[in-house]
N, C-alpha and C positions, 0 to 999 in steps of 0.2 A: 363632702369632706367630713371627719369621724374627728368630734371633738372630745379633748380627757374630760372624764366623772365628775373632777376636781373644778374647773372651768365653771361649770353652772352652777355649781352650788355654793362657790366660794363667792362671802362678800364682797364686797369693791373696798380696800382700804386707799380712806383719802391721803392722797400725796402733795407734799410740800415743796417750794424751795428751797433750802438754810439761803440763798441770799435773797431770797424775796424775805423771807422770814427778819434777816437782820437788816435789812433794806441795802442793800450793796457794801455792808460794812462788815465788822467781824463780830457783833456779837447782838444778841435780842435778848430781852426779858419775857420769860413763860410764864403766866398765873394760870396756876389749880387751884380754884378754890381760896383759901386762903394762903395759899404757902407763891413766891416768887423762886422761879429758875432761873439760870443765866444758863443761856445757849452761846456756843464760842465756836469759829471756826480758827484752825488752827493752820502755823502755816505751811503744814505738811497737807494739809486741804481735809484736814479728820474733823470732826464732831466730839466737842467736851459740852455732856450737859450736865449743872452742878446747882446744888442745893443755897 
C-alpha cells in the first residue's frame, strides 16, 4: 500500500479533549507560563479561548 510524503514526515500533534479538559463541565483554566486562559465551551458546542 503507497503511503502520502506528508504521512512520515509530519509530527504527531497531541490531541485533547475540551471535555476532559474542562472535566465534564463548560469551562478549564490554561496556564502559559505566567499568563491564565479560560477555555469555554459553548452551547452551540464551539471553543472560546480568552485571555
Amino acid at each position: 500500500m503507497l503511503q502520502s510524503p506528508n504521512t512520515q514526515s509530519t509530527p504527531s500533534i497531541p490531541t485533547h479533549s475540551a471535555e476532559t479538559l474542562t472535566a465534564g463541565g463548560q469551562t478549564a483554566q490554561i496556564k502559559l507560563s505566567d499568563q491564565t486562559y479560560l477555555l469555554r465551551i459553548t452551547r452551540a458546542g464551539k471553543l472560546i479561548l480568552t485571555k
